[in-house]
KEDRENZA-638472 format. One record per residue (C-alpha): residue number from 1; z, y, x. Coordinates in nm, 2 decimals. Layout:
# residues N
[NUM,[Z,Y,X]]
...
//
This chain:
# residues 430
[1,[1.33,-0.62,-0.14]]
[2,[1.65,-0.78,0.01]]
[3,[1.62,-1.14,-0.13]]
[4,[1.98,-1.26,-0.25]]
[5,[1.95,-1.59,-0.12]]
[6,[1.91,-1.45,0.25]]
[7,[2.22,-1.42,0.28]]
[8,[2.41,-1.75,0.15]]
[9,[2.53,-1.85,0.48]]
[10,[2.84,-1.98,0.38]]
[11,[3.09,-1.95,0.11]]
[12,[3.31,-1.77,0.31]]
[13,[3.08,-1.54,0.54]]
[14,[3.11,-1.26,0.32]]
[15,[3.45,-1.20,0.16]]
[16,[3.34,-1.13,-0.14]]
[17,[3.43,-0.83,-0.32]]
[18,[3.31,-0.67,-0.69]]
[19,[3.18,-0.33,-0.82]]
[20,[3.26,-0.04,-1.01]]
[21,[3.21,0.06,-1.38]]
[22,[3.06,0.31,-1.55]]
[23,[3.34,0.38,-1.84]]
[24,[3.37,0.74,-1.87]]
[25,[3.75,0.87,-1.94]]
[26,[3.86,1.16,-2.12]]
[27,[4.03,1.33,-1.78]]
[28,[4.05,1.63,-1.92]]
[29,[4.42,1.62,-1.85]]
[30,[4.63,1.59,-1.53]]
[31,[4.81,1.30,-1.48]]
[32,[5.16,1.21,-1.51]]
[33,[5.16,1.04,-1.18]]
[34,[5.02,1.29,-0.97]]
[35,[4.71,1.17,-0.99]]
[36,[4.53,1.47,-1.16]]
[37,[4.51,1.85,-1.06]]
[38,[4.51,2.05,-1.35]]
[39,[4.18,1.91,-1.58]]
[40,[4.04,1.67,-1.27]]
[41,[4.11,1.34,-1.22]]
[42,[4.21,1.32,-0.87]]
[43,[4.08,0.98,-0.63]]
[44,[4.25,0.97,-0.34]]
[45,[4.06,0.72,-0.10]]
[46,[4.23,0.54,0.17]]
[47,[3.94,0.42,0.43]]
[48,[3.84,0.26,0.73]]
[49,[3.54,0.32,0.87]]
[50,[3.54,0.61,1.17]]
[51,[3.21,0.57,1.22]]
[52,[3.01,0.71,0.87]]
[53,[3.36,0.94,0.79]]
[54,[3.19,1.29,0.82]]
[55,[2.83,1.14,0.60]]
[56,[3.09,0.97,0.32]]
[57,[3.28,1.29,0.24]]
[58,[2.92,1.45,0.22]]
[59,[2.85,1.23,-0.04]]
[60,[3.18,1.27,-0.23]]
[61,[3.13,1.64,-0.21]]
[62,[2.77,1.49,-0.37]]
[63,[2.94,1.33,-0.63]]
[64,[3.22,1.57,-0.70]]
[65,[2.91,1.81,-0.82]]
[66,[2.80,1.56,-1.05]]
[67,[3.12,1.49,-1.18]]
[68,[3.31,1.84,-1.17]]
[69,[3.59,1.67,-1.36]]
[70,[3.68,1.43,-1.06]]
[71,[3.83,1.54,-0.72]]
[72,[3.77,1.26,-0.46]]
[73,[3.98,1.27,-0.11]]
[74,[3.91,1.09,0.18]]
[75,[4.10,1.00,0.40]]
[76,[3.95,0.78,0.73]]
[77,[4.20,0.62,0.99]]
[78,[4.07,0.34,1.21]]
[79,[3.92,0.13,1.36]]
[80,[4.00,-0.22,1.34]]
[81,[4.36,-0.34,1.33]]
[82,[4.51,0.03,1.33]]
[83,[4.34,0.06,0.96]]
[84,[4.57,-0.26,0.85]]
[85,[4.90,-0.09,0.99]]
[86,[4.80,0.21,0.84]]
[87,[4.78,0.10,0.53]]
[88,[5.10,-0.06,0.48]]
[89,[5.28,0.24,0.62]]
[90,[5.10,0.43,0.33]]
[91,[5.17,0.19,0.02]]
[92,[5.57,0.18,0.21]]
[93,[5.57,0.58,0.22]]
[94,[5.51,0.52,-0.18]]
[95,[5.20,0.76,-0.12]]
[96,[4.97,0.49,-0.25]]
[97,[4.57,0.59,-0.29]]
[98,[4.32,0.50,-0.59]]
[99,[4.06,0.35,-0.37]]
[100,[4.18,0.12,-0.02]]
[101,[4.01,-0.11,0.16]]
[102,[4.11,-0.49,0.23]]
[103,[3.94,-0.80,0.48]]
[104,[3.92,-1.07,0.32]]
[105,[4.12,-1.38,0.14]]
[106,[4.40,-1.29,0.39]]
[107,[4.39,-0.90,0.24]]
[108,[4.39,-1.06,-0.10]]
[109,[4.75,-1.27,-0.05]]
[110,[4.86,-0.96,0.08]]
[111,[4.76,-0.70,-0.19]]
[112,[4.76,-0.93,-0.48]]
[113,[4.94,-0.72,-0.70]]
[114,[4.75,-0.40,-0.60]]
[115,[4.41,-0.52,-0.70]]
[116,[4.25,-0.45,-1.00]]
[117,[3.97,-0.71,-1.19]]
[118,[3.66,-0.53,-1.08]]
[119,[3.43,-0.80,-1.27]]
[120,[3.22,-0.58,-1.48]]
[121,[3.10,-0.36,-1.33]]
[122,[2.75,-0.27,-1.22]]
[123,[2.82,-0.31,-0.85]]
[124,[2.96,-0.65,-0.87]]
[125,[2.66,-0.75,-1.08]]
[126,[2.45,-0.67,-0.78]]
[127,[2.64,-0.81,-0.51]]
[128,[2.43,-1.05,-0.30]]
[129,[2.51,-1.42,-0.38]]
[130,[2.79,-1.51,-0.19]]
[131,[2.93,-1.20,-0.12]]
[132,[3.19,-1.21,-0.41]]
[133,[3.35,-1.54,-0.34]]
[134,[3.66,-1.56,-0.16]]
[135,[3.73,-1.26,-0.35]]
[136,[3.71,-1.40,-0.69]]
[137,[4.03,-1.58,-0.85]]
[138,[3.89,-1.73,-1.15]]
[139,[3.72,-1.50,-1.36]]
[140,[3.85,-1.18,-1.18]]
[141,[3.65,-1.01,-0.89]]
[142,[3.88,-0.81,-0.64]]
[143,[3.66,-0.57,-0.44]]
[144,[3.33,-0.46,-0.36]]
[145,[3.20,-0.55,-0.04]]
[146,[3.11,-0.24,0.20]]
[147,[2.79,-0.35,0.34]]
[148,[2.69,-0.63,0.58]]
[149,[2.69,-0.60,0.96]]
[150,[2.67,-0.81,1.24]]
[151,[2.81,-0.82,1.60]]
[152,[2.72,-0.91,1.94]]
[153,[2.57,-0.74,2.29]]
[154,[2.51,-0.41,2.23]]
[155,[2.25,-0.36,2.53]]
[156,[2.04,-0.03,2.67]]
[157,[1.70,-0.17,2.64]]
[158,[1.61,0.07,2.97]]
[159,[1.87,-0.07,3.21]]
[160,[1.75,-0.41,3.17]]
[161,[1.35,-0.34,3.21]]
[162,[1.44,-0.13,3.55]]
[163,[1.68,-0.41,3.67]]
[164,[1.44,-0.70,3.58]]
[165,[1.58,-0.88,3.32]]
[166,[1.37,-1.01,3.01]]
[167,[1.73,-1.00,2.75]]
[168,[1.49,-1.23,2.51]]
[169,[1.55,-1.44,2.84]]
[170,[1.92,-1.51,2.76]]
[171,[2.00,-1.79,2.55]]
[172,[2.30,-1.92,2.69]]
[173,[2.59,-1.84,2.86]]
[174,[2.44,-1.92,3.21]]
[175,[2.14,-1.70,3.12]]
[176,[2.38,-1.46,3.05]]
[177,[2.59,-1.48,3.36]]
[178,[2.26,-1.46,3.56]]
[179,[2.14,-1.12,3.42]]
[180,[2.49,-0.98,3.47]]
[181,[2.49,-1.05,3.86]]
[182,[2.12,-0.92,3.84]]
[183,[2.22,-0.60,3.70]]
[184,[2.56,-0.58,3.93]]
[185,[2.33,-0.60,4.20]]
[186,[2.15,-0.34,4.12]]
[187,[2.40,-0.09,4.03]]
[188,[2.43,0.18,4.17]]
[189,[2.02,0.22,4.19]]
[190,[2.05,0.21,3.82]]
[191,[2.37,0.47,3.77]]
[192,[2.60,0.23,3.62]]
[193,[2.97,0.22,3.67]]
[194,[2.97,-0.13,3.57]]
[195,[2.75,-0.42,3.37]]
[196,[2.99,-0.42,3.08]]
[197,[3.23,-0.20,2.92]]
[198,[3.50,-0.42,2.80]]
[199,[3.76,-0.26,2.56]]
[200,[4.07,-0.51,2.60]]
[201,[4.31,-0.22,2.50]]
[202,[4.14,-0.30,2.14]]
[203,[4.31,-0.60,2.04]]
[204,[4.06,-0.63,1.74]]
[205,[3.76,-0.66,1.97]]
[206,[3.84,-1.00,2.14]]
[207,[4.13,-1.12,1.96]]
[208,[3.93,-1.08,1.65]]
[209,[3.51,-1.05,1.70]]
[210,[3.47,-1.21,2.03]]
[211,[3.70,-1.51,1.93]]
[212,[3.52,-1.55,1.61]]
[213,[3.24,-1.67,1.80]]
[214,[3.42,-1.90,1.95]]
[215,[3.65,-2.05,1.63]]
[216,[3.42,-2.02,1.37]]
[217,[3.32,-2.40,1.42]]
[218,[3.66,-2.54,1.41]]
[219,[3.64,-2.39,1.02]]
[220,[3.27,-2.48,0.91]]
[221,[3.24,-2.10,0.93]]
[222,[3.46,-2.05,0.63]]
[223,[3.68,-1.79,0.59]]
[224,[3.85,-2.00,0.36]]
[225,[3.91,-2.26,0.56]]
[226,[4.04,-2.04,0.84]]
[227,[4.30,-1.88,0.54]]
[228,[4.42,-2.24,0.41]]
[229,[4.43,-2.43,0.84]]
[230,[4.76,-2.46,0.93]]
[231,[4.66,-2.48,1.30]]
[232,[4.39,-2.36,1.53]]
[233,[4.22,-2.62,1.66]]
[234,[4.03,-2.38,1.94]]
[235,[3.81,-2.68,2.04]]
[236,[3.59,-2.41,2.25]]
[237,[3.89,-2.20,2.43]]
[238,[3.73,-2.34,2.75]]
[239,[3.41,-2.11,2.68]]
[240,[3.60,-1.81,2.56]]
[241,[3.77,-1.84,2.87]]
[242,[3.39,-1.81,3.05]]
[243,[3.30,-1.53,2.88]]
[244,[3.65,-1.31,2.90]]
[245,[3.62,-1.35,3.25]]
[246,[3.26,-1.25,3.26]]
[247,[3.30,-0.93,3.12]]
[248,[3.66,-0.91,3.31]]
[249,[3.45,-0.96,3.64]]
[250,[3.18,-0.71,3.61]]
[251,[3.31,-0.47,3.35]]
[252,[3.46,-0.13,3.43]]
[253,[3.82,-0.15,3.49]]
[254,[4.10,-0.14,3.44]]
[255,[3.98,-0.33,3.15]]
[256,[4.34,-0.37,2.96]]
[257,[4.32,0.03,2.95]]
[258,[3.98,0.12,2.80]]
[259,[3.94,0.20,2.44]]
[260,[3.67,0.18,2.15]]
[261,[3.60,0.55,2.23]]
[262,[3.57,0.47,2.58]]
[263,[3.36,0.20,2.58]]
[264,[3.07,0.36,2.30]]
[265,[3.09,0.74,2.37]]
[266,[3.24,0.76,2.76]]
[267,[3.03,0.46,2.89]]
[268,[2.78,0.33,2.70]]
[269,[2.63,0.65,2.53]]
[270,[2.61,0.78,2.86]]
[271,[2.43,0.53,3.02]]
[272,[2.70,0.42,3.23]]
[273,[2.70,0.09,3.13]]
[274,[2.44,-0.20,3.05]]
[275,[2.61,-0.38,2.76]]
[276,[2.93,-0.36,2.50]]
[277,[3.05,-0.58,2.26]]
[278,[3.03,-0.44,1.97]]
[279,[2.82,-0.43,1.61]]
[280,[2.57,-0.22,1.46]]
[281,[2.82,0.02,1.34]]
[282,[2.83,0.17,1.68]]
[283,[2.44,0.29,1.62]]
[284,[2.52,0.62,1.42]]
[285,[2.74,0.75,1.72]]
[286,[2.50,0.65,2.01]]
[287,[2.22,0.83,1.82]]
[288,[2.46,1.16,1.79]]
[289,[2.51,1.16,2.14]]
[290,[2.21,1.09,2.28]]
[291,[1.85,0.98,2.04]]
[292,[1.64,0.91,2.32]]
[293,[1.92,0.62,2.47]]
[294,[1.96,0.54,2.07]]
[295,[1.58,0.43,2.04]]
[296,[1.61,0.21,2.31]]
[297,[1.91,0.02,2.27]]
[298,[1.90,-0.35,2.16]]
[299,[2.15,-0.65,1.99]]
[300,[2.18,-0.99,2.11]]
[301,[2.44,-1.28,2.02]]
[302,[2.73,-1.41,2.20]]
[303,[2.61,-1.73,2.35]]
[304,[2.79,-2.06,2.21]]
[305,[2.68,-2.41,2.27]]
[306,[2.37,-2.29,2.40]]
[307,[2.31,-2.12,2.15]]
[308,[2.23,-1.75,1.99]]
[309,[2.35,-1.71,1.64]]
[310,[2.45,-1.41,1.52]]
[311,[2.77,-1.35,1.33]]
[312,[2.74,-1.19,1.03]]
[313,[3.00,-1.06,0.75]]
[314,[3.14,-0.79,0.59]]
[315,[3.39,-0.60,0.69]]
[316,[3.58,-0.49,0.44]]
[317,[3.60,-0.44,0.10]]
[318,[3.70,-0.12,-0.17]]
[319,[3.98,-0.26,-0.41]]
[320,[4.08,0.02,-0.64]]
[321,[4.48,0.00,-0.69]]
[322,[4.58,-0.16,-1.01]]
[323,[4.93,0.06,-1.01]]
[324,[4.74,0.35,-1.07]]
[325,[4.69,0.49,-1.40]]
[326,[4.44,0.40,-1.59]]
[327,[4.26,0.73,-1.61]]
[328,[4.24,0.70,-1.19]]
[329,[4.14,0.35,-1.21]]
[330,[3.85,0.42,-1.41]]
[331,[3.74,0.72,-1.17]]
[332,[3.77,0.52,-0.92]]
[333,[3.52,0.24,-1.05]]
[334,[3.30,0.52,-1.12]]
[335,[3.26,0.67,-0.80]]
[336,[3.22,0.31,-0.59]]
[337,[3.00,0.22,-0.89]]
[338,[2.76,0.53,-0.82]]
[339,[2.79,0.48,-0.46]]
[340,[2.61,0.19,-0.44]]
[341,[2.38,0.15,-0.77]]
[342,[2.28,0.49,-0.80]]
[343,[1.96,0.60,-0.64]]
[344,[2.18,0.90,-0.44]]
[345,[2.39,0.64,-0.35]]
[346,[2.14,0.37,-0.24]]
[347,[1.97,0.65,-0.05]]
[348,[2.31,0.74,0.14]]
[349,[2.37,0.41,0.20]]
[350,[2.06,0.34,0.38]]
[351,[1.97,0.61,0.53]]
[352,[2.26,0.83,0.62]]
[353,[2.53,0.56,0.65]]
[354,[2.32,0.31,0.83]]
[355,[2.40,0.00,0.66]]
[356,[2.28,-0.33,0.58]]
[357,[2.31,-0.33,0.22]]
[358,[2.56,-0.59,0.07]]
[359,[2.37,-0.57,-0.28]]
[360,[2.05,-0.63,-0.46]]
[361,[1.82,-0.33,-0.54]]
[362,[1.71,-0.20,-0.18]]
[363,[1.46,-0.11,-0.04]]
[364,[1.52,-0.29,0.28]]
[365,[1.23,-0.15,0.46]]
[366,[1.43,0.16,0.50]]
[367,[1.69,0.02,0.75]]
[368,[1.57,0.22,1.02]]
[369,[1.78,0.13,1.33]]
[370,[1.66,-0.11,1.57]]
[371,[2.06,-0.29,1.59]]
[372,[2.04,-0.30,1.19]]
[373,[1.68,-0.46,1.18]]
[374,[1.80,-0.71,1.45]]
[375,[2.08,-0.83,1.24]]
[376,[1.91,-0.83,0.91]]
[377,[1.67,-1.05,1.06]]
[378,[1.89,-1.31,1.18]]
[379,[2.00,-1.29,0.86]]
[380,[1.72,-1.38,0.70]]
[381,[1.62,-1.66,0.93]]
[382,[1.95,-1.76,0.85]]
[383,[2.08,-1.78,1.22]]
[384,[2.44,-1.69,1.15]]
[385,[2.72,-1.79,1.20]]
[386,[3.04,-1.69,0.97]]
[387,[3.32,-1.44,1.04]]
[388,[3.58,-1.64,1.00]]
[389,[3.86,-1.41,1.16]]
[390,[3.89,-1.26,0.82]]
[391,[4.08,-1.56,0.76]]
[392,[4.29,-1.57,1.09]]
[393,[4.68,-1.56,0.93]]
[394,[4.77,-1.22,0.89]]
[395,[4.83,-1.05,1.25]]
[396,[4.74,-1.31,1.41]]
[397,[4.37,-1.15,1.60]]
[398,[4.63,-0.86,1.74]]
[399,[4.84,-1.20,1.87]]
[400,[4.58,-1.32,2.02]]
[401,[4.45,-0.98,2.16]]
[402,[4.79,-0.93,2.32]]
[403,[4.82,-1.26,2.49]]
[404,[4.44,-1.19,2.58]]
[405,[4.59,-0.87,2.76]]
[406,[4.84,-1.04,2.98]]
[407,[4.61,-1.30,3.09]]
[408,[4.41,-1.00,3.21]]
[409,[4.64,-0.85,3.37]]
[410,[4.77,-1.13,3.56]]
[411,[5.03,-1.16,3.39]]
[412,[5.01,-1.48,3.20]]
[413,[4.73,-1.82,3.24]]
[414,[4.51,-1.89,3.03]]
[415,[4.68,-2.22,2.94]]
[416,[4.96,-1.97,2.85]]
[417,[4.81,-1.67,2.63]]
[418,[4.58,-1.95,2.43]]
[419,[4.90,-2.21,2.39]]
[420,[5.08,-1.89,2.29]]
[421,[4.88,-1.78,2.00]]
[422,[4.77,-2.15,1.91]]
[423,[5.18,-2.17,1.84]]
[424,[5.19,-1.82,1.65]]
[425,[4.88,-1.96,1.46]]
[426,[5.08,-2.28,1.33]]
[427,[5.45,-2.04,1.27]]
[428,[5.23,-1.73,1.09]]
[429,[5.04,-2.04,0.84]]
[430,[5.36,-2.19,0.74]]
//
């Protein structure tokens, strides 16, 4: 079993977030709002992750058998930063959903209003320690938390045994540097359009994940702290700067141009490419494309200070919308409620989603893939570090992302894009 106290890393590196209920409504009626559809409760659910969309509307359809008198929609746009602009255009179209998803205590000042006290339910009562904090406003808990992942080198275990390179090797940056010119070297004997695939047309990618790596210390790896700093120190820009221009130098290019689908299905489920940054979640769509290249792909940190600790978080986190009615709202605790403490759900979760479970009551011996089981057990040695970007002011990672984009295409210094969104930092914190 998945021991609650593997996973205290910090206060703040899981944004915490609570369950569902299992109050059963009479929804036997439509509702005024438009939420129901003739004698069904309608849930319309408002999400973010691309990657499990097709196995989490199996599941509703799952779920929607169990309960005839609920209708559950899904709705999926992402990834990263498009899901938060997405959102606000829906709650501004007044088309709000039931169910959304929010990042943190930065998602929380933004949605205060729109979250609904999810503190006792089942889900929340399982919640790994921790989880549930910078969520929680005194007695009320504001969301569930989607699972836990963690994020790194995503690396083809096959490239890096023909080139010559030991990746349990690499425990710095230098070590790093030195199996990238091995592989380079060796590149077109191997097949590979490049060493790295490095998706700068993403602004979440560096301007959020890889500079977490690289800010988390200024904040003790706390979200929080990151949320309530009115400046960015960025004490290690000088080593993001060595490792932007390391993937820069031997990615494919033009770097500013390549996208998320790009980098994981084009180039890197191909076998195009020896590494990506990116995080476990990019496991269920390697393994669709190709399951040999899937059983033989490995995770390793972004090297900081010498060393190799592995950020970990959540995500995101389900809020159901306090302006719906109550007949909604209580569906909508339902469903997340079954998703994660039933035994269907449990199953789903492990097995067909691919996630690290955020909640007690797993059998954790079922996380199959080999990028899962690497994180899980950093995790459990508790060699972490916290995602603090869920903190970052609100905007502020596609700022940074941006600025990260002219410097790569020449068209700013580095002294420039960091001074940049150092200032952006300070005006978006006021």
């Amino acid at each position: 079993m998945f021991k609650k106290k593997a996973f205290v890393l910090s206060s703040a590196l899981f944004l915490g977030l609570a369950g569902c209920s299992t109050a059963e409504e009479d929804s036997g009626s439509s509702n005024d709002s438009g939420g129901g559809s003739g004698d069904k409760t309608v849930v319309d659910v408002f999400q973010f992750k691309v990657e499990f969309k097709e196995q989490f509307e199996e599941l509703a359809k799952q779920y929607e058998e169990e309960n005839p008198d609920v209708d559950i929609n899904v709705e999926t746009v992402g990834g990263g930063n498009d899901y938060a602009s997405a959102i606000k255009a829906k709650f501004s179209s007044g088309d709000e959903p039931v169910i959304f998803n929010i990042g943190g205590p930065t998602g929380v000042a933004d949605y205060r209003d729109r979250l609904t006290d999810l503190s006792d339910t089942k889900a929340a009562g399982a919640a790994l320690e921790g989880t549930l904090d910078t969520v929680t406003e005194g007695e009320e808990v504001l969301g569930l938390p989607f699972n836990q992942e963690g994020y790194g080198f995503v690396y083809n275990k096959t490239v890096f045994e023909k080139a010559g390179v030991d990746p349990e090797s690499i425990k710095s940056i230098e070590d790093l540097t030195k199996a990238a010119e091995t592989i380079d070297s060796k590149k077109d004997e191997l097949g590979l359009d490049g060493v790295f695939a490095m998706a700068a047309k993403e602004k979440w990618v560096d301007g959020n994940h890889g500079s977490n790596a690289f800010t988390s210390a200024d904040f003790n790896d706390s979200a929080l702290d990151a949320f309530n700093s009115k400046e960015l120190p960025f004490t290690k820009a000088d080593q993001f700067k060595t490792y932007i221009d390391l993937q820069n130098k031997y990615s494919v290019q033009p770097v500013v141009s390549l996208d998320y689908s790009q980098q994981v299905e084009e180039l890197f489920s191909t076998g195009r490419v020896a590494m990506i940054q990116q995080g476990n979640w990019v496991y269920p769509t390697i393994e669709q494309m190709d399951p040999e290249l899937a059983k033989n792909v490995g995770i390793m940190p972004i090297p900081v200070d010498g060393e190799m600790k592995m950020p970990v978080g959540v995500p995101q986190y389900w809020t159901v919308n306090a302006k719906a009615d109550e007949a909604e709202q209580e569906a909508g605790k339902a469903f997340l409620d079954w998703l994660y403490t039933s035994d269907a759900g449990k199953e789903a979760v492990l097995t067909q989603f691919k996630f690290i479970p955020a909640y007690d009551g797993y059998d954790t011996e079922k996380i199959s893939d080999p990028l899962s089981k690497t994180i899980y057990e950093y995790a459990q040695e508790g060699n972490t570090r916290g995602w603090t970007f869920l903190g970052y002011p609100t905007g502020w990672g596609d700022v940074l992302g941006a600025n990260l984009q002219k410097y790569l295409a020449g068209e700013a210094s580095w002294d420039e894009a960091i001074q940049a969104s150092k200032d952006e930092w300070a005006k978006l914190a006021k």
